[in-house]
N, C-alpha and C positions, 0 to 999 in steps of 0.2 A: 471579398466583395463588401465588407460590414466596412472592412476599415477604409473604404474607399469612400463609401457614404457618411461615412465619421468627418472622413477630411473634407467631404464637399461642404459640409453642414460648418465645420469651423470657420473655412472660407465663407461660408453664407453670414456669418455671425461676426466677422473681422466687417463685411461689405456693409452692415446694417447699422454699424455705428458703435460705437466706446459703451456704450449703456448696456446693448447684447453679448460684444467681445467678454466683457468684463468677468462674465458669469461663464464661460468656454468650458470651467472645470467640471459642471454640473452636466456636460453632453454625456447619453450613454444610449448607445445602439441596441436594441434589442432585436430577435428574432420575432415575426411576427407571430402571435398564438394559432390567429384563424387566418385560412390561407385569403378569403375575402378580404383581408385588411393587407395584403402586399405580403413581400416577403421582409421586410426590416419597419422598424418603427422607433419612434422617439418622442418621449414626453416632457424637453425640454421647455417646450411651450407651457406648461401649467407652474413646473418648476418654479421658472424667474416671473410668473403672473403677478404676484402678491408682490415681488421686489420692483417690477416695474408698473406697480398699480395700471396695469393694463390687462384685456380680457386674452385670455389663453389663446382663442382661432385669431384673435387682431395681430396676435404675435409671431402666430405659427405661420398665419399668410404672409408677414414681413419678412422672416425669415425663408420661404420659398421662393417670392419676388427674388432675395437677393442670392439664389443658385445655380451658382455657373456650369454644365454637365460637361464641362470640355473632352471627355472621352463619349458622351453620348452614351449611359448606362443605364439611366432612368427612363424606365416607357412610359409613370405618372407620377405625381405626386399628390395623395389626398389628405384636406384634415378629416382627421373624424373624432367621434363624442365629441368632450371638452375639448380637447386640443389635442389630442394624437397627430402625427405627422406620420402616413403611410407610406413606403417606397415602393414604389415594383419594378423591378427589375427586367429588362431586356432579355427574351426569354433564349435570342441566339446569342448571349453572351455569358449564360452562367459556365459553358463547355471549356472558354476561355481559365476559367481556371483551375483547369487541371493541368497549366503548364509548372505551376510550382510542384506538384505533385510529381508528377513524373522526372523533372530537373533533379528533385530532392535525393528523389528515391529512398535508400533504404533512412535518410537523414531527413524525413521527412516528420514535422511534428515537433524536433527538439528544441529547445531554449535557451536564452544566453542566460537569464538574469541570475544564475549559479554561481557563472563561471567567476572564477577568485575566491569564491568562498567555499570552507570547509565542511562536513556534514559527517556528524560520528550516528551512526543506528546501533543501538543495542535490542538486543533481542533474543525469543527462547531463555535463552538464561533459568534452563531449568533446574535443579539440584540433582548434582551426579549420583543420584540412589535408585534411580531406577528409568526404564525404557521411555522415551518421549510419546505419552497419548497423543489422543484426535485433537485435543484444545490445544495443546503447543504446537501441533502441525499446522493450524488455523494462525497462531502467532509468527511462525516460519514464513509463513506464506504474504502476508501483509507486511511483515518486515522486509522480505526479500522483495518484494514488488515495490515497495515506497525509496528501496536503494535503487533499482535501475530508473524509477522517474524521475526525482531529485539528479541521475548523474546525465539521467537525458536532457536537463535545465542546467546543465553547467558545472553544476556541483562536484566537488571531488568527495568520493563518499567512502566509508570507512564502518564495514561492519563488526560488531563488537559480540560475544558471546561472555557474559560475565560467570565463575564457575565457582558456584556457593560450596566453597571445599574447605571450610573453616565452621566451630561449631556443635550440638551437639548432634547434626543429622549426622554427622561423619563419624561420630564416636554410634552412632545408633545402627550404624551401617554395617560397620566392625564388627559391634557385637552381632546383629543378624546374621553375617557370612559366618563368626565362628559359630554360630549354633549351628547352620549349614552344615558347614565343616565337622563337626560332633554328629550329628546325624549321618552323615556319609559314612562315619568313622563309628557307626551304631550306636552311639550314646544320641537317639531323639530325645529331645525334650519339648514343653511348651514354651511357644517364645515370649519375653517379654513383652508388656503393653504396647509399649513405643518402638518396637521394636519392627522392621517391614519384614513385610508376609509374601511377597509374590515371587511365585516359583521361578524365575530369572535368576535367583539369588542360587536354586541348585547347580544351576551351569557354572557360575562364577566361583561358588566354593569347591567343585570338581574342579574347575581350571586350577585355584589357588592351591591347592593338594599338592595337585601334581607339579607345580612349580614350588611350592615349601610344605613337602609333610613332613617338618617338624613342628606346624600349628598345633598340631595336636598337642603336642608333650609342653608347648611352650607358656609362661607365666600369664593369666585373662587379661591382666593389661599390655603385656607389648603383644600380644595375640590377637588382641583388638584393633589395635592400634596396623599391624601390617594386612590384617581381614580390610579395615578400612582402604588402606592407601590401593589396595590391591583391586577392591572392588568399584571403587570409585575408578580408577584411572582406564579396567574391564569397561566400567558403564559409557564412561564419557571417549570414550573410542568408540562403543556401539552406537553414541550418539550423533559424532562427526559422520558416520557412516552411513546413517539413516539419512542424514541432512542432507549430505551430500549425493544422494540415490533420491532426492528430493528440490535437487537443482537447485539449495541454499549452501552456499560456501561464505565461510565466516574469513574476514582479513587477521582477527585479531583475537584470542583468548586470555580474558584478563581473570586470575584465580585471585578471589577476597583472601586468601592467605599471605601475599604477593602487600597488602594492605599493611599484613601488621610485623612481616618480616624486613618492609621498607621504611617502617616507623610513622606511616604514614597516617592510622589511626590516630596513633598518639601525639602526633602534631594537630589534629584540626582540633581535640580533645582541648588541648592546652591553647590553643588560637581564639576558640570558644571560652576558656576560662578569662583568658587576658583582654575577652570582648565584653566581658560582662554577660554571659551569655548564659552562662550554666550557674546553679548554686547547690548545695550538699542537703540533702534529707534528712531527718531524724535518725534514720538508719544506716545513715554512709553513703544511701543510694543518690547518682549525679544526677541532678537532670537540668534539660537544654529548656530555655524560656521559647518553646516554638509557637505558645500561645502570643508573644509579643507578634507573631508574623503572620496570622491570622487562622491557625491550629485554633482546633476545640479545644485542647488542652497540653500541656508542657509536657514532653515526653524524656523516658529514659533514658540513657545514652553508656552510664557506668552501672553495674547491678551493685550489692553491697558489697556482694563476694570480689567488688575488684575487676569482674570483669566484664569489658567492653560490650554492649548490645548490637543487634546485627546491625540498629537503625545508625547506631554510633561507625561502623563498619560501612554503610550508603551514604554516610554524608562524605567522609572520605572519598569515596570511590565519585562523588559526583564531583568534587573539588579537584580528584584529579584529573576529573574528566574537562572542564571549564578549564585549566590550568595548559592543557592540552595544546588550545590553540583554534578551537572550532569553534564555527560560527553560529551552526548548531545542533542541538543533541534532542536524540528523540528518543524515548523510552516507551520501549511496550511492556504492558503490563495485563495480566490474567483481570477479568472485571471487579474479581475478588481482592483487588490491591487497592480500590478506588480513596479507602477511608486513609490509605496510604499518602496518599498525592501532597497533603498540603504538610506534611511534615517532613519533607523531602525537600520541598519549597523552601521553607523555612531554613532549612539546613544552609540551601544554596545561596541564602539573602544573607542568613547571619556571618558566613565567612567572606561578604563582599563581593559576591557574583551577582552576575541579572538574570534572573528568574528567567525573566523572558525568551531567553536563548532556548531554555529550556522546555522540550512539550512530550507531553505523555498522552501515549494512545492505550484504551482500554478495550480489550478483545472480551467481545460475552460469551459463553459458551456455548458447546457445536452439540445439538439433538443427534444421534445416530440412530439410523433405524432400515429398514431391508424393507421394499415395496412395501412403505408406509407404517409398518410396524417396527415400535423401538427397540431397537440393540441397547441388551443389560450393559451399564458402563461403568457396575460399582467398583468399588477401590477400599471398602472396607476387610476383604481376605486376600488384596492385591491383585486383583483382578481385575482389567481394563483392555479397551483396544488399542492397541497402539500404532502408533503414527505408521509402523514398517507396515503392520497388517492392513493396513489402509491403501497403502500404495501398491505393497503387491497384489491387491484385490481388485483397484479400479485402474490403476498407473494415475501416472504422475501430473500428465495433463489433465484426467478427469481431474485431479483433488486442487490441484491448483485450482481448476477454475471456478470449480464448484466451492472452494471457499471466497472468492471473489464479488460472490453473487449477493451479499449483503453488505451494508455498513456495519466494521471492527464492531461497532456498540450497539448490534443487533443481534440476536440471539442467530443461530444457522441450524436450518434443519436440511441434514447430512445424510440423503439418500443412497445408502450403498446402488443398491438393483437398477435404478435412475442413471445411476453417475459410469455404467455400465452400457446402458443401452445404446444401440444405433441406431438411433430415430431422432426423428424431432424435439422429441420432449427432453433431450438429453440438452440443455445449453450449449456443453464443450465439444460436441456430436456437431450440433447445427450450426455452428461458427465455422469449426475445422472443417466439413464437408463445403462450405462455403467457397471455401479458401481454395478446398483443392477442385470441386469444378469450376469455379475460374480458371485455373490452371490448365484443366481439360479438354475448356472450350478454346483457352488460347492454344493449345496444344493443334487440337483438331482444326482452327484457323490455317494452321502453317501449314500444315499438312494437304490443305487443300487450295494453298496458295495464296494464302493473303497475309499479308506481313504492316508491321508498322513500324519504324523505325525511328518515330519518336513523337514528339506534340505537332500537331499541324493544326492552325486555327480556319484552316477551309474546312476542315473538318470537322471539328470539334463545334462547328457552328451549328453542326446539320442536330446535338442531343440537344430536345427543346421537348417531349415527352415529360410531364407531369411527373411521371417514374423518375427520369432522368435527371432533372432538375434536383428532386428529395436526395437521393443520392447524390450528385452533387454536393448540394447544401449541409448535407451527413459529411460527406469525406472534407472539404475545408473546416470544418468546426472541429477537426480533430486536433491542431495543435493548443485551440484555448483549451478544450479537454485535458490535456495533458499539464499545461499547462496552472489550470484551476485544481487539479488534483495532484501534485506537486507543492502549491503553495497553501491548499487545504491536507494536506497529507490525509487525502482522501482517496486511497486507491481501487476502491471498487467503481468507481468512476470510469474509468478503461474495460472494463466487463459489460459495464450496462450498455456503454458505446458501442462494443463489439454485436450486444445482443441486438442492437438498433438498427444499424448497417447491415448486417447479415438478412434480419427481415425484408430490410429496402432489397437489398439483391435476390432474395429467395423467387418474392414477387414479383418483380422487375424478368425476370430468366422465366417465370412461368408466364408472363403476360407478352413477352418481345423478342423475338425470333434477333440474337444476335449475327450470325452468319446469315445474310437477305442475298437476294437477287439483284439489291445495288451496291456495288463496290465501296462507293465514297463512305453511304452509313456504317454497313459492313464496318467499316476502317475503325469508322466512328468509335462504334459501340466498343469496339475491342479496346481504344486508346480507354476508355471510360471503364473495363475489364482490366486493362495494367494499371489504374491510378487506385479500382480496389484492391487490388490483389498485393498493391504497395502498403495503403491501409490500413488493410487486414493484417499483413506479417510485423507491419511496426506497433501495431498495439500487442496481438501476439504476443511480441519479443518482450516486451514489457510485462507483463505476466508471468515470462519462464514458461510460455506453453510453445510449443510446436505449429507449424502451420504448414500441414502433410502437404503436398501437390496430389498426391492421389489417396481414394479411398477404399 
């Protein structure tokens, strides 16, 4: 309906002369605030005032002289204030358009303007030492939701899990499991500073035992060294397994060791030297001029010791990421990386890439807490909740949804007992019960004999209820939704919508007897019952949640 009023308005503006055409670019449709002012509005008239030194209503009124309503859609058109232009719309025409809707079906919402172009997501990418917590679950979840929008706009998308298995967390990891190991084997000891502490690490040095008990007898450096490989490859299998018990499946695992067994550090290392990029320390130590790229200051990239920094190991890995062939790359990042961003930048400019391809989303950290009281989530004796215990507590629909429920770069407060309940108060509760008493009621329709068999505009004439209309106007807005959070890689976008529809229906089913004592409404209302219930399951689907039929 908006874009119909778009184009009446252009045509009004081609009819009014070369002076109003001229400026066509600046038309922009909006939803009207208060329902007193119509349902669409446009403040082109103030826009072009100053360019065509004329009064804003002199303009607005000329521009409505010259509109033609050839389908007969407008029941008025008013200016108000300064020049607003008000539409209202024909109240037995909004029903008209749930024939896209229903046509679509489950393809209803998606986008071309992807389609040709490439999209790599990186994400989680947490370091194979230990169980993935509640804040990498948060990150799973906005990754895996910003892949299925992007691939609903066209996009061929490509998710990435990058696996920090190079380094000294790996040598810290090693040594942890063989102390493990020595402790099993009754030599306890106190473990090292740096060394991790969380009892995960007893199951993995029991597995390792029993697959090589000659750790014990064998020399602390290769002993560390197969503790490491062994425990790491334990972790990062428990982690594929969570993810995926989590409705996140990765396309692709790229290991930072994969970097420097390909030589591929030491090429950008040396591409940066032969760019003027890098100069030597007093110390031997390398470093990268990232301050020429807009860094607070120039960072390490070579230690003295010779060797390589992780940052010298990301610039790599983004080079070979840009090198790939995508059009674009999206990196999520814990909020704690944020000082990280512009020397990553840098990285990507000094070896001749466009930055811009490139965008990084920052996830803030998730509050946990049990009917309002906070869940301890230290990490200082290794200790934390993790992402499994999560899911197997509230499933997988509540935690989806329930991290959806903010912006990435808003703090999330993570209601276990909440994200549990079947009532109202639960978001992912009042969506899904939504979905399945639609279901229900279409159910019980058929059953009582009344059938639809698809859009009929005799009927769809008859939803002209104040209810009817809002919903409406809720289910067409869904594609720019999807739409606008795709090219804002803004995914809790699709939750808030969800949370918005669902009220319009709650109320709507409590105020309007859908199955009546007249056939044709009857009909009506149902056709308007399959166009949410299409809706419903397409946003849904976009989330990774579920959309039960019954409850």
């Amino acid at each position: 309906m908006r874009n119909k009023i778009h184009n009446l308005l252009l045509q009004a503006l081609q009819r009014a002369g070369e002076r109003y055409a001229a400026h066509s670019a600046l038309l922009d449709i909006a939803e009207a605030k208060e329902k007193t002012h119509g349902n669409y509005a446009t403040n082109i008239a103030m826009l072009v005032a100053g360019i065509l030194k004329c009064a804003p209503k002199t303009i607005a009124a000329e521009i409505i002289a010259n509109i033609e309503d050839g389908e007969g859609i407008i029941a008025r058109v008013e200016i108000a204030g300064p020049g607003f232009i008000n539409f209202f719309i024909k109240k037995d025409l909004w029903g008209t358009c749930l024939k896209d809707i229903l046509s679509a079906g489950a393809g209803y919402g998606r986008q071309t303007f992807g389609i040709g172009k490439k999209a790599l997501l990186e994400f989680v990418s947490a370091n194979p030492t230990g169980p993935l917590h509640i804040g990498h679950a948060r990150g799973a979840v906005v990754g895996d939701v910003l892949a299925r929008l992007l691939a609903a706009c066209g996009y061929e998308v490509s998710k990435e899990y990058y696996i920090n298995d190079a380094g000294n967390q790996m040598s810290n990891l090693g040594l942890s499991t063989l102390y493990r190991c020595r402790e099993l084997g009754g030599d306890k000891q106190d473990l090292p500073e740096d060394c991790y502490r969380g009892d995960y690490l007893l199951d993995i040095a029991r597995a390792a035992l029993a697959r090589h008990p000659e750790i014990l007898e064998m020399e602390a450096g290769e002993a560390i060294a197969l503790c490491g490989k062994f425990a790491s490859e334990s972790i990062m299998r428990g982690i594929v397994a969570d993810l995926e018990a989590f409705g996140v499946v990765f396309d692709n695992f790229f290991a930072e060791s994969t970097l420097y067994k390909q030589g591929l550090v030491e090429t950008a290392l040396t591409d940066l030297k032969n760019n003027g990029m890098v100069y030597r320390g007093e110390d031997g130590t390398l470093w990268f001029k990232s301050s020429t790229f807009g860094d607070e200051k120039d960072r390490v990239v070579v230690r003295s010791s010779g060797e390589p920094t992780y940052f010298a190991a990301d610039i790599a890995y983004h080079r070979q990421k840009f090198d790939s062939g995508f059009d674009l790359l999206i990196d999520i990042w814990g909020a704690d990386h944020h000082g990280y961003l512009a020397r990553v930048l840098a990285g990507v400019e000094a070896l001749g890439n466009d930055a811009r391809k490139l965008r990084v989303i920052l996830i803030q950290l998730v509050a946990l807490s049990r009917d309002g009281k906070p869940v301890a989530m230290s990490t200082r004796k290794g200790e934390f909740v993790t992402m499994r215990e999560v899911i197997d507590e509230v499933g997988t629909d509540a935690a989806r949804y329930n991290f959806m429920l903010r912006r990435s770069d808003s703090h999330l407060d993570f209601d276990l007992e909440l994200a549990k309940r079947q009532s109202n108060d639960n978001p992912v509760y009042y969506v899904q019960y939504a979905h399945a008493r639609i279901c229900s009621v279409l159910k019980m329709a058929q059953e009582k004999g009344f059938s639809v068999s698809g859009y009929d505009d005799s009927l769809t004439v008859l939803l002209q209820t104040p209810e009817e209309i809002e919903i409406i106007k809720a289910l067409i807005s869904f594609p720019d939704i999807v739409k606008a959070s795709a090219q804002s890689l803004e995914a809790h976008r699709i939750a808030f919508f969800l949370n918005e529809v669902a009220a319009l229906f709650h109320s709507y089913y409590n105020k309007h007897k859908v199955i009546t004592e007249m056939e044709s409404l009857t009909k009506a209302r149902l056709l308007l019952l399959l166009a949410l219930k299409i809706v419903i399951g397409n946003a849904l689907a976009l989330l990774g949640v579920s959309a039960p039929e019954k409850m």
